[in-house]
C-alpha positions, 0 to 999 in steps of 0.5 A, spaced: 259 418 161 261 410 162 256 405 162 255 403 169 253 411 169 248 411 164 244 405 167 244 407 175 241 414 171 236 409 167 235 405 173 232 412 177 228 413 172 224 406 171 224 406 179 220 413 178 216 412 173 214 406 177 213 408 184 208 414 181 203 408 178 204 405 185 203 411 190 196 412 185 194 404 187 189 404 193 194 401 198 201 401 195 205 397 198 211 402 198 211 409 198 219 410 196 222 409 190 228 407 194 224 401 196 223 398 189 227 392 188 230 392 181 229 384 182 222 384 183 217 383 178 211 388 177 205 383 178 208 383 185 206 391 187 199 390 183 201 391 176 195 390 172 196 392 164 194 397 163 198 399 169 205 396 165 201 401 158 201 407 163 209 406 165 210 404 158 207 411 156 211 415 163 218 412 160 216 414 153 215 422 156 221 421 162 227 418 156 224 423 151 224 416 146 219 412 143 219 405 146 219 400 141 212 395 140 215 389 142 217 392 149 208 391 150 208 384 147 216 382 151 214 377 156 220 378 161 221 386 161 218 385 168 224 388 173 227 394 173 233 390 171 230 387 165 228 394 163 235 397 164 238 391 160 233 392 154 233 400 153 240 399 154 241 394 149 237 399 143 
């Protein structure tokens, strides 16, 4: 499987892990995984953290691995991009 390959798959996951957390919001501002735009910070649909800590937990059980404890303290892990790039750097 090429790279290109494993990122667009890693892509879906972080996209479905994050609209799940956003559809459980009062008023989600989407309601499509399709609609997230991987450049976007989280804060910008609502993300509090302990939001960030539930997604955190949802990609821990979607990818089957443990994310490492500087992912909670890594200030600019805060796009589906920048989650690509890290999990795809381990």
């Amino acid at each position: 499987m090429s790279n290109a390959t494993d990122t667009t798959k890693l892509s879906q996951v972080l996209r479905t892990a994050l609209i799940e957390l956003i559809l459980l919001g009062e008023q989600p501002a989407i309601t499509s995984a399709e609609e997230i735009d991987d450049d976007k910070d989280f804060r910008e649909y609502g993300f509090t953290s302990v939001d960030f800590l539930e997604f955190v937990v949802s990609l821990e059980q979607k990818l089957d691995t443990e994310i490492p404890d500087e992912a909670f303290t890594e200030a600019s892990l805060l796009t589906v991009n920048d989650w690509v790039r890290f999990l795809s750097e381990r």
